[in-house]
TITITOR-687865 format. One record per residue: residue number from 1; residue in three letters; x, y, z of N, C-alpha, C in turn. Coordinates in nm, 4 decimals, m for minus. Example, Ala and Ser with C-alpha at 12.3 -4.5 7.8 and 13.67 -1.06 7.14 Angstrom:
BEGIN
<site><num>1</num><residuo>ALA</residuo><n_xx>1.3190</n_xx><n_yy>m0.5690</n_yy><n_zz>0.7800</n_zz><ca_xx>1.2300</ca_xx><ca_yy>m0.4500</ca_yy><ca_zz>0.7800</ca_zz><c_xx>1.3200</c_xx><c_yy>m0.3300</c_yy><c_zz>0.7800</c_zz></site>
<site><num>2</num><residuo>SER</residuo><n_xx>1.2850</n_xx><n_yy>m0.2250</n_yy><n_zz>0.7080</n_zz><ca_xx>1.3670</ca_xx><ca_yy>m0.1060</ca_yy><ca_zz>0.7140</ca_zz><c_xx>1.2900</c_xx><c_yy>0.0030</c_yy><c_zz>0.7870</c_zz></site>
//
This chain:
BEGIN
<site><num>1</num><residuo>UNK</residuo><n_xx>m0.7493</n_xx><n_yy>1.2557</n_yy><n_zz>m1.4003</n_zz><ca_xx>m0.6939</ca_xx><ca_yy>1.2651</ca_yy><ca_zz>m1.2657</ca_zz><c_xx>m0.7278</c_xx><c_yy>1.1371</c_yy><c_zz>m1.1875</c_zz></site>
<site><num>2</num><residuo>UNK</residuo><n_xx>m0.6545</n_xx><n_yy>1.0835</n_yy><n_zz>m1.1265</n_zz><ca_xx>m0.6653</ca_xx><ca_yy>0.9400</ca_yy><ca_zz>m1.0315</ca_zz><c_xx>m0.7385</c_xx><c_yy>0.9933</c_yy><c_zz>m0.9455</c_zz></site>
<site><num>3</num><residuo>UNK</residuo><n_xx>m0.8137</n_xx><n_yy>0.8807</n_yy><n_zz>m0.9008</n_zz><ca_xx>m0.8823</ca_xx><ca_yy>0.8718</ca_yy><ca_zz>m0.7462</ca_zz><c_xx>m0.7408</c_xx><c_yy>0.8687</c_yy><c_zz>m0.6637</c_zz></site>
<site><num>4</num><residuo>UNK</residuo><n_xx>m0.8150</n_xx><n_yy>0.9347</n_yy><n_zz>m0.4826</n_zz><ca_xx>m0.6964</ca_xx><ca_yy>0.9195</ca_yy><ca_zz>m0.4174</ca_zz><c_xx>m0.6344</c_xx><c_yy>0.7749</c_yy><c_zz>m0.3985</c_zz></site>
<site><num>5</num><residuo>UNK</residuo><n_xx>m0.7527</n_xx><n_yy>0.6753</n_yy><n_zz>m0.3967</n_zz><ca_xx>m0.7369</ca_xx><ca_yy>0.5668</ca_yy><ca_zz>m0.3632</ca_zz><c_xx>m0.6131</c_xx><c_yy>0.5180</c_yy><c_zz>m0.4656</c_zz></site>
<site><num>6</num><residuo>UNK</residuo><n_xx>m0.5979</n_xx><n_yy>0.5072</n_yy><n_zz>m0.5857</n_zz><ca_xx>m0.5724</ca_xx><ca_yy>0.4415</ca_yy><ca_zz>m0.6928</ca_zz><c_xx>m0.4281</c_xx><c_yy>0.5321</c_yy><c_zz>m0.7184</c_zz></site>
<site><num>7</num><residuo>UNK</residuo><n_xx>m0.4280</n_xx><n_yy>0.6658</n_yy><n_zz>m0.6095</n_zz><ca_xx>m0.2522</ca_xx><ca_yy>0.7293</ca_yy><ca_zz>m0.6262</ca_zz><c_xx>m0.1932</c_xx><c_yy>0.6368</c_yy><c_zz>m0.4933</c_zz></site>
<site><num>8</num><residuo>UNK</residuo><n_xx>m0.3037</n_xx><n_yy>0.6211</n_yy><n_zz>m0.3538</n_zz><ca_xx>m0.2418</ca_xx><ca_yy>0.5797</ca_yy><ca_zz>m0.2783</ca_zz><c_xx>m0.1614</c_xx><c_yy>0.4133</c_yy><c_zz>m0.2886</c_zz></site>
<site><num>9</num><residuo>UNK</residuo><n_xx>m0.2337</n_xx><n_yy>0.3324</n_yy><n_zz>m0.3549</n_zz><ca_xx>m0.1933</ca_xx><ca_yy>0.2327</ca_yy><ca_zz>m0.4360</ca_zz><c_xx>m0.0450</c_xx><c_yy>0.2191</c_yy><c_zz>m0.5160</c_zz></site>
<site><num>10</num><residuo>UNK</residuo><n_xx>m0.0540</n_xx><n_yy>0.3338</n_yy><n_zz>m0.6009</n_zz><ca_xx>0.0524</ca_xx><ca_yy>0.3744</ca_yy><ca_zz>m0.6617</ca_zz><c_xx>0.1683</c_xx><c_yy>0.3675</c_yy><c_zz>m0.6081</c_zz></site>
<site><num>11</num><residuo>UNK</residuo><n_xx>0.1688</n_xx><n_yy>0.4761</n_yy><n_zz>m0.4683</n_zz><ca_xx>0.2632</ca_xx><ca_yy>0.4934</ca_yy><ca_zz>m0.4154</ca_zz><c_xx>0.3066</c_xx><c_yy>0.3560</c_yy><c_zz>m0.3067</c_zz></site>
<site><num>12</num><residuo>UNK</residuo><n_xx>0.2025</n_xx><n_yy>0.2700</n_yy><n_zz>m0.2591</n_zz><ca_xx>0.2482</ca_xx><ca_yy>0.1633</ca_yy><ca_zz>m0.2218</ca_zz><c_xx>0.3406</c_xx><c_yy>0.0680</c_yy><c_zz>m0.3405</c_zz></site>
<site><num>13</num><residuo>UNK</residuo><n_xx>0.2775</n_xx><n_yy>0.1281</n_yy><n_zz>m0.4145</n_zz><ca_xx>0.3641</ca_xx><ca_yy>0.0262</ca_yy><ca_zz>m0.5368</ca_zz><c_xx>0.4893</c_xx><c_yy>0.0596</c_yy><c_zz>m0.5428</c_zz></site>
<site><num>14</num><residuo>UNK</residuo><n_xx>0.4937</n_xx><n_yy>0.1549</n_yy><n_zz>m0.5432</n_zz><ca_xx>0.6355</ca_xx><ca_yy>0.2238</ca_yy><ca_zz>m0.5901</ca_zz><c_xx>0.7592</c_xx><c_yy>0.1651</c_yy><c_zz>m0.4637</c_zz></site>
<site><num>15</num><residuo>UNK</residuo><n_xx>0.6973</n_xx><n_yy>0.2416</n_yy><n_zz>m0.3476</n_zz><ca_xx>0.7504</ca_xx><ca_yy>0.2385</ca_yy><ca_zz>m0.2391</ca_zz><c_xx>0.8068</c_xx><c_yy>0.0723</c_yy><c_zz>m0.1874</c_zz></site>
<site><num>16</num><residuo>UNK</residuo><n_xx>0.6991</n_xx><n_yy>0.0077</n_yy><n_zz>m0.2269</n_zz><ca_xx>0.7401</ca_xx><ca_yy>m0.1948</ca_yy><ca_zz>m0.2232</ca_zz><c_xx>0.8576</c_xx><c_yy>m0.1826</c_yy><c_zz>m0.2979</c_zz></site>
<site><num>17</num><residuo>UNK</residuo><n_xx>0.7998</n_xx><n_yy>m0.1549</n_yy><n_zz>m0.4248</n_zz><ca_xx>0.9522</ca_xx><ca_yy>m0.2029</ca_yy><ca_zz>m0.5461</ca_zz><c_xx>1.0352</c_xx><c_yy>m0.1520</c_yy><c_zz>m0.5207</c_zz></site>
<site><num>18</num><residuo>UNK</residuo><n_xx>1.1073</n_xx><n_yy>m0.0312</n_yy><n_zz>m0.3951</n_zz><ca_xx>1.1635</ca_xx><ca_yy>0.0224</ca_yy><ca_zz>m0.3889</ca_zz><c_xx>1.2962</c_xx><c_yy>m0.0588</c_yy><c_zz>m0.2609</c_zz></site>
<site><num>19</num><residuo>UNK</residuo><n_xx>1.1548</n_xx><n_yy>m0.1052</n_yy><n_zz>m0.2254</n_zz><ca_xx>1.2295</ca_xx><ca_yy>m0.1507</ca_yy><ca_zz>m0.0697</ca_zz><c_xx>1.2653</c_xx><c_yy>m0.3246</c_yy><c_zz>m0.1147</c_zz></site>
<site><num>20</num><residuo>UNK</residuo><n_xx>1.2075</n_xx><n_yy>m0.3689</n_yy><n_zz>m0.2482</n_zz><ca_xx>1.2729</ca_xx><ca_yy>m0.4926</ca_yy><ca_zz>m0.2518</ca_zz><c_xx>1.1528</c_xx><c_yy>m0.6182</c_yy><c_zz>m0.2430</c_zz></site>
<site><num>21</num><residuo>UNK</residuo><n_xx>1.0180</n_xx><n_yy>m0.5512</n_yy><n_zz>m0.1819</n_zz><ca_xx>0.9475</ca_xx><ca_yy>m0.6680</ca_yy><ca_zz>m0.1265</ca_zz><c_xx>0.8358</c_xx><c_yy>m0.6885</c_yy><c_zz>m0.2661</c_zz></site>
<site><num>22</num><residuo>UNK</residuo><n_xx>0.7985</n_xx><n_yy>m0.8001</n_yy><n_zz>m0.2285</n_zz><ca_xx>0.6632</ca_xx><ca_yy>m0.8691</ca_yy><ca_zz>m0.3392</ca_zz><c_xx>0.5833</c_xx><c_yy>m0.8171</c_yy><c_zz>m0.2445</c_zz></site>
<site><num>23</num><residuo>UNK</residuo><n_xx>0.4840</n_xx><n_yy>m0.8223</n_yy><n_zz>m0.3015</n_zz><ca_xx>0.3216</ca_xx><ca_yy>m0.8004</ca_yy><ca_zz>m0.2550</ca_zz><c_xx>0.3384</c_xx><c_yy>m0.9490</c_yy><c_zz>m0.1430</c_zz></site>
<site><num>24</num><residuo>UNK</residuo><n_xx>0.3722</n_xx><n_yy>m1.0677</n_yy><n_zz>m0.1488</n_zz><ca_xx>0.3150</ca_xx><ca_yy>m1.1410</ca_yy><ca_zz>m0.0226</ca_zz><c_xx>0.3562</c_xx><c_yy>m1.1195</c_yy><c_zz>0.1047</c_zz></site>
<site><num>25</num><residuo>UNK</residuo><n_xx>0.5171</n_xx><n_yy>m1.0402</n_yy><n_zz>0.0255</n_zz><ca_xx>0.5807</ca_xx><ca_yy>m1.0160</ca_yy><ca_zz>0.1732</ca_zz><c_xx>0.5244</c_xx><c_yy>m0.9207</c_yy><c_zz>0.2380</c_zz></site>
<site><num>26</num><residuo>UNK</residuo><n_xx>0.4951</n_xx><n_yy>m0.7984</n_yy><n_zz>0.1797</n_zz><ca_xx>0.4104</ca_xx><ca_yy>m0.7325</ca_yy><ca_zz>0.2207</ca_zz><c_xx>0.2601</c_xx><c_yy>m0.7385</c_yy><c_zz>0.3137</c_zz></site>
<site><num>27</num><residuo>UNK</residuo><n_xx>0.2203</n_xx><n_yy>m0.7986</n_yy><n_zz>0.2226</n_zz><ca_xx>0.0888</ca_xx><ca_yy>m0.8580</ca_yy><ca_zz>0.2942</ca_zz><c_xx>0.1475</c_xx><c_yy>m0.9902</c_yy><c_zz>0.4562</c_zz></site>
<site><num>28</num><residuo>UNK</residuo><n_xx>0.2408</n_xx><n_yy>m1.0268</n_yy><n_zz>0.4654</n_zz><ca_xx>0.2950</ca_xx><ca_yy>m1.0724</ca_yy><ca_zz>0.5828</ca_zz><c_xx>0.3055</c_xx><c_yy>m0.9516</c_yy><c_zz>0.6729</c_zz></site>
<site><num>29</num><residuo>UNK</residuo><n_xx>0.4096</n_xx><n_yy>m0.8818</n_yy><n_zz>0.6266</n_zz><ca_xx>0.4194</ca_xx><ca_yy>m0.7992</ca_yy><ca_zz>0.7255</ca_zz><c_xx>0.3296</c_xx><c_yy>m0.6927</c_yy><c_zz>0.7758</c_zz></site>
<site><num>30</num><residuo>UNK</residuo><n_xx>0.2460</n_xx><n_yy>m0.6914</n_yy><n_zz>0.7247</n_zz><ca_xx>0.1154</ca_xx><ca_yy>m0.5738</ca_yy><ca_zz>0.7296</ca_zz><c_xx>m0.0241</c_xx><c_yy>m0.6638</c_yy><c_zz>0.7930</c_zz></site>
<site><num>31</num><residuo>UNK</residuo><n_xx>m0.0041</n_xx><n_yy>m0.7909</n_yy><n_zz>0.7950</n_zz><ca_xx>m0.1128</ca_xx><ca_yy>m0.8485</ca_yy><ca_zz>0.8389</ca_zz><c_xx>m0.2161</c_xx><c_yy>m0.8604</c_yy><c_zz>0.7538</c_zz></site>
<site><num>32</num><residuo>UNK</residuo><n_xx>m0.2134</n_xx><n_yy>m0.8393</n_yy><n_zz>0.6009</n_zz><ca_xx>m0.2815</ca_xx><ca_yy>m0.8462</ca_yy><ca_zz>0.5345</ca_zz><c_xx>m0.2876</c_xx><c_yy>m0.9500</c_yy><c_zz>0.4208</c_zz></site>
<site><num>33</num><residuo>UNK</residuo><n_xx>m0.4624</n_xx><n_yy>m0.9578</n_yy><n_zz>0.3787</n_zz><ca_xx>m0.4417</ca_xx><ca_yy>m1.0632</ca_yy><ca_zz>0.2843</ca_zz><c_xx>m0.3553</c_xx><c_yy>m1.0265</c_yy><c_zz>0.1519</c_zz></site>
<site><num>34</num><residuo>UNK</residuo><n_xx>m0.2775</n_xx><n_yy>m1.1283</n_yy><n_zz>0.1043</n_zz><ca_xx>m0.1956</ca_xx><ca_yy>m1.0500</ca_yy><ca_zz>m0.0347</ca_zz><c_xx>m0.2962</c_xx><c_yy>m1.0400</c_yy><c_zz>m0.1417</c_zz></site>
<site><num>35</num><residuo>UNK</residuo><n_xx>m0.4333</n_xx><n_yy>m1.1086</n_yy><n_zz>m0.1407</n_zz><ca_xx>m0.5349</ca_xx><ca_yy>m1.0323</ca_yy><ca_zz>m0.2727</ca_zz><c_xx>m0.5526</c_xx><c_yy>m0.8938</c_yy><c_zz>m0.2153</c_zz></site>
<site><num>36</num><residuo>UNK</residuo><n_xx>m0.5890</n_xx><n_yy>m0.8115</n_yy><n_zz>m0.0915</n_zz><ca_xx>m0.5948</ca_xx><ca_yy>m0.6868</ca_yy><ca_zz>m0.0605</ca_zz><c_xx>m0.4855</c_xx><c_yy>m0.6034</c_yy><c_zz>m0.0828</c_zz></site>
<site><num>37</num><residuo>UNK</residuo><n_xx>m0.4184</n_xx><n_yy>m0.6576</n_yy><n_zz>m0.0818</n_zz><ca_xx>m0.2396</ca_xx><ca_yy>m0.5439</ca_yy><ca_zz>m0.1372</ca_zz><c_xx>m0.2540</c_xx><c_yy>m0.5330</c_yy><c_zz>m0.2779</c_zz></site>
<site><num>38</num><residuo>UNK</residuo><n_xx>m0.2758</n_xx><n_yy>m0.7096</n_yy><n_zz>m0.3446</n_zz><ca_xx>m0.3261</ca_xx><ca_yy>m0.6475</ca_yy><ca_zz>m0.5028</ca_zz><c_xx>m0.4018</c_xx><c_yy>m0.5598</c_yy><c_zz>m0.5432</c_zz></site>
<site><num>39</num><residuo>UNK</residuo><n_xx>m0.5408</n_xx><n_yy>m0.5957</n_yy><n_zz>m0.4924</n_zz><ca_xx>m0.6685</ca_xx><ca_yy>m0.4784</ca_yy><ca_zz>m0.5414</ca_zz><c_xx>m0.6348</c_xx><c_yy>m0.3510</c_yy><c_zz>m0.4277</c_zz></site>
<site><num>40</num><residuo>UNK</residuo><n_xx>m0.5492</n_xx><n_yy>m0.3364</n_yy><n_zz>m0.3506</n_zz><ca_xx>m0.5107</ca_xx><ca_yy>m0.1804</ca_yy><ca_zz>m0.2741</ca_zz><c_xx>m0.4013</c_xx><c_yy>m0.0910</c_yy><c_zz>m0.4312</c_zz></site>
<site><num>41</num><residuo>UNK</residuo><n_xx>m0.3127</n_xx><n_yy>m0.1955</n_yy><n_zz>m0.4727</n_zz><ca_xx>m0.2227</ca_xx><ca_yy>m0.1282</ca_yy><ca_zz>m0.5330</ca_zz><c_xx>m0.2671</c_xx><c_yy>m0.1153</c_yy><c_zz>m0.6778</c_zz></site>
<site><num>42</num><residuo>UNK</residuo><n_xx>m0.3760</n_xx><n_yy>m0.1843</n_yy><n_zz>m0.7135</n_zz><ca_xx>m0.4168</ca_xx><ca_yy>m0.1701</ca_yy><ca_zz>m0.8478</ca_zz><c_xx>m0.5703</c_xx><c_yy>m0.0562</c_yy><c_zz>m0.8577</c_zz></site>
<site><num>43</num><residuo>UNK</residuo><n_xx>m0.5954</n_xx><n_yy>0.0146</n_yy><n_zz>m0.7476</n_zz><ca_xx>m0.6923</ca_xx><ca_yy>0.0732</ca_yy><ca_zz>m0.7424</ca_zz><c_xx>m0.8202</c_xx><c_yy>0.0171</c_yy><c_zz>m0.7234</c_zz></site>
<site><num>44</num><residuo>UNK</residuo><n_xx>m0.8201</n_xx><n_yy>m0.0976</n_yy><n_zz>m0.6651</n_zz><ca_xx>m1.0024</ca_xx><ca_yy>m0.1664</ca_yy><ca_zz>m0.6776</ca_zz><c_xx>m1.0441</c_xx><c_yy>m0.1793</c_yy><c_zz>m0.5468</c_zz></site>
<site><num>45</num><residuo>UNK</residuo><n_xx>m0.9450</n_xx><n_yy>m0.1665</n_yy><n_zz>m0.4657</n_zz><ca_xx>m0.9823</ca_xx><ca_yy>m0.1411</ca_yy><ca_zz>m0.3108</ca_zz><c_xx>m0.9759</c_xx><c_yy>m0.0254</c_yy><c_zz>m0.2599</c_zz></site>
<site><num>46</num><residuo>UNK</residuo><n_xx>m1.0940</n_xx><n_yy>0.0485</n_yy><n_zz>m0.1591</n_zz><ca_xx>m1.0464</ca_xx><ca_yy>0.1579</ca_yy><ca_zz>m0.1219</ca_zz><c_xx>m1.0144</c_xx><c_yy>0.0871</c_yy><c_zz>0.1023</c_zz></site>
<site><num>47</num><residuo>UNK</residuo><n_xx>m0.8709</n_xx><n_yy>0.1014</n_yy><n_zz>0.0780</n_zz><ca_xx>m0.8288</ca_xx><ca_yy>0.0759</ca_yy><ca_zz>0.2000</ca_zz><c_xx>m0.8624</c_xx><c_yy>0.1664</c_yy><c_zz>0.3189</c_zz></site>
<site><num>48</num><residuo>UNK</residuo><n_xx>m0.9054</n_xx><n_yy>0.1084</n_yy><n_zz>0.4527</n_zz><ca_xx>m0.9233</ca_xx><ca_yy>0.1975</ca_yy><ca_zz>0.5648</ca_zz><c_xx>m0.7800</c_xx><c_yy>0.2584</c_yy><c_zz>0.6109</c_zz></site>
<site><num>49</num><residuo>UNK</residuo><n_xx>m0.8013</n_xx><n_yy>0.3655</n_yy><n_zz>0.6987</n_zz><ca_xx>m0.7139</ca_xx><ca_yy>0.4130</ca_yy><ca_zz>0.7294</ca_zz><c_xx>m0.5830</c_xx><c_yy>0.3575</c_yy><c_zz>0.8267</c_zz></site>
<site><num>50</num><residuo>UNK</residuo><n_xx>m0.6729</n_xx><n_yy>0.2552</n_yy><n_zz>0.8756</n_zz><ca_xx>m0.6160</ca_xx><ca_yy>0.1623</ca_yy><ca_zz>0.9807</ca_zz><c_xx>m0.5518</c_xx><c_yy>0.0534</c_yy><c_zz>0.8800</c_zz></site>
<site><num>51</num><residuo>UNK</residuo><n_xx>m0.5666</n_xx><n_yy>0.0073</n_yy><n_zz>0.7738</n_zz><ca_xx>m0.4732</ca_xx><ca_yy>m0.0855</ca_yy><ca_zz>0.6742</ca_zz><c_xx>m0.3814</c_xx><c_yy>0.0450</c_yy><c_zz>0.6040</c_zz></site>
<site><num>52</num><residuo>UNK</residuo><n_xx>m0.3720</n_xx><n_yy>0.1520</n_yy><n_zz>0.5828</n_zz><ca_xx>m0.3192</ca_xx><ca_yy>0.1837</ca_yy><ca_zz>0.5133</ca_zz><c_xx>m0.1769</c_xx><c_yy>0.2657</c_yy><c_zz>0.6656</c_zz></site>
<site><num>53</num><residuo>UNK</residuo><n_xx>m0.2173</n_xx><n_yy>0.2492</n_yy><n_zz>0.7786</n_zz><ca_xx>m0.1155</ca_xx><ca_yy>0.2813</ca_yy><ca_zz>0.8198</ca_zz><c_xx>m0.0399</c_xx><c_yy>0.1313</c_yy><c_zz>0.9047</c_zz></site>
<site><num>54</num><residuo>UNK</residuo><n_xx>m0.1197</n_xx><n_yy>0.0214</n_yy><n_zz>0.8801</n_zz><ca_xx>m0.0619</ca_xx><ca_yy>m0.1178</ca_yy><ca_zz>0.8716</ca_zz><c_xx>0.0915</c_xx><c_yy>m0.1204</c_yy><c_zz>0.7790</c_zz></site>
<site><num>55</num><residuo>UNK</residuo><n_xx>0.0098</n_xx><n_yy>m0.0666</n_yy><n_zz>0.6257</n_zz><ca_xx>0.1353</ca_xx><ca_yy>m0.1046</ca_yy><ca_zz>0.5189</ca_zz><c_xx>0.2424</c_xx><c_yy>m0.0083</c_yy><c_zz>0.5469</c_zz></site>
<site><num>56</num><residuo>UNK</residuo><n_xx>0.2305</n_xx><n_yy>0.1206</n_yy><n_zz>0.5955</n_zz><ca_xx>0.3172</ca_xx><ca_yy>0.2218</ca_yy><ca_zz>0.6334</ca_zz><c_xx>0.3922</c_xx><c_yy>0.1446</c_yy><c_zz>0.7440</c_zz></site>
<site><num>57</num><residuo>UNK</residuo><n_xx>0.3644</n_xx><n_yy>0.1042</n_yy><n_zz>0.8489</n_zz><ca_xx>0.4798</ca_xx><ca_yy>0.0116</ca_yy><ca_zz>0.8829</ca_zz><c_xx>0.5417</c_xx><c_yy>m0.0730</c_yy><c_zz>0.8800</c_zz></site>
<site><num>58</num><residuo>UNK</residuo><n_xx>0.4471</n_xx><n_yy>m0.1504</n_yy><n_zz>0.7795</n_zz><ca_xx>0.5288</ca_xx><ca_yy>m0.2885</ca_yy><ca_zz>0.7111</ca_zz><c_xx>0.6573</c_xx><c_yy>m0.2301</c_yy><c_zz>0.6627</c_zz></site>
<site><num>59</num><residuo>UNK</residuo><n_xx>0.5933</n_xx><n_yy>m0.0873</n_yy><n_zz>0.5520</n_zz><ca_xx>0.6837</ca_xx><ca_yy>m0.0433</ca_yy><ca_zz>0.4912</ca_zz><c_xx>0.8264</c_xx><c_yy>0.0256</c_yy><c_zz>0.5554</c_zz></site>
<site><num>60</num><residuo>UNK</residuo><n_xx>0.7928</n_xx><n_yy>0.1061</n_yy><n_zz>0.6708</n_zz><ca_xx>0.8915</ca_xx><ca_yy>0.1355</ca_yy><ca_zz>0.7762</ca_zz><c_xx>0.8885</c_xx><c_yy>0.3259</c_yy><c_zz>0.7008</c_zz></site>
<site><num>61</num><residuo>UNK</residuo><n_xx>0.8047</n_xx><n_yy>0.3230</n_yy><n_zz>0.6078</n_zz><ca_xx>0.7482</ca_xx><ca_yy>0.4522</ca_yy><ca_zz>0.5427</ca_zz><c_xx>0.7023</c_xx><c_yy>0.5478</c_yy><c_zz>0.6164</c_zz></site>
<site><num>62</num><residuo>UNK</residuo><n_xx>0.6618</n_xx><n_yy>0.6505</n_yy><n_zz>0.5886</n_zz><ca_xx>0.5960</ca_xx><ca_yy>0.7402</ca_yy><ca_zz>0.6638</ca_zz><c_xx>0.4593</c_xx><c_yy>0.7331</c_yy><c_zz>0.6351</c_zz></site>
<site><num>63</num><residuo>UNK</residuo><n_xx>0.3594</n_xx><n_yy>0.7864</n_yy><n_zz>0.6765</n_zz><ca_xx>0.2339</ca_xx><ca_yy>0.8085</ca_yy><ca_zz>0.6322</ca_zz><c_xx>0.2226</c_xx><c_yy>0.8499</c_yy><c_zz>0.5040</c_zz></site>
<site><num>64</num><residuo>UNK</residuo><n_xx>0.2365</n_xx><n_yy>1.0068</n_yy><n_zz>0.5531</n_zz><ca_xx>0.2185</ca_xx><ca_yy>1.0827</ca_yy><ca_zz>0.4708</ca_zz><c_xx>0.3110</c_xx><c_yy>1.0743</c_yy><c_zz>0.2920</c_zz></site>
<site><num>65</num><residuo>UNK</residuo><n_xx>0.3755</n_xx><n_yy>0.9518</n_yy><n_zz>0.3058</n_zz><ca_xx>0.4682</ca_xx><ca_yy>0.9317</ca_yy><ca_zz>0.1726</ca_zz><c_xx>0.3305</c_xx><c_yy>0.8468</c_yy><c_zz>0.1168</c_zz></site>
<site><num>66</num><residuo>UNK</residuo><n_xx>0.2524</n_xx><n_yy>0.7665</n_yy><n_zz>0.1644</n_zz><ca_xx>0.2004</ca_xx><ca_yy>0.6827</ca_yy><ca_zz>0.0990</ca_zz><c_xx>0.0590</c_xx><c_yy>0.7632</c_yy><c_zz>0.0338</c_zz></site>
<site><num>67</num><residuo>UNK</residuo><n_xx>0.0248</n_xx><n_yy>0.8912</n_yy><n_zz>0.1274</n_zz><ca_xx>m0.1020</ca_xx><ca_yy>0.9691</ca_yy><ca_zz>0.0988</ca_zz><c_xx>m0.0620</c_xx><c_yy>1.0697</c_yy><c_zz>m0.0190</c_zz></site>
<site><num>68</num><residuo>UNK</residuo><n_xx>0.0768</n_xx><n_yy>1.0897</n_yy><n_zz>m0.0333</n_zz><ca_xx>0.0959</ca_xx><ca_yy>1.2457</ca_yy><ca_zz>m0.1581</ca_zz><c_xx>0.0514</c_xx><c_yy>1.1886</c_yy><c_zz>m0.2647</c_zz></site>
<site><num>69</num><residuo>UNK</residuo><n_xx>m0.0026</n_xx><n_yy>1.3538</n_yy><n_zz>m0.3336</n_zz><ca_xx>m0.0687</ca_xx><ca_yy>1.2791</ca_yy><ca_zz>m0.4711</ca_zz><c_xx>0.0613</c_xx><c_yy>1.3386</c_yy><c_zz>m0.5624</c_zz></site>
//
């Protein structure tokens, strides 16, 4: 079973490739460094709640899409 961290990752992953963007664009629009989007989406970061609702609006996502396991 995944850590939550390492589904929430996941679903940033998914949700990027979905919408078209790379990880730098991402990390532009989220205000974040693009090594933290890497180690967020590969499971080696556990992101605060306050970055993880950063990428939710980068993403234009909902929260709660990026938290389901």
């Amino acid at each position: 079973m995944a850590t939550i961290y390492k589904k929430v990752g996941e679903n940033i992953r998914k949700i990027r490739k979905q919408k078209g963007q790379t990880q730098e664009e991402l990390a532009g629009l989220a205000r974040i460094d693009p090594k933290s989007i890497i180690e967020i989406e590969g499971g080696k970061r556990n992101p605060t709640l306050k970055t993880i609702k950063r990428i939710s609006l980068a993403l234009k996502s909902k929260l709660s899409d990026l938290l389901e396991e």
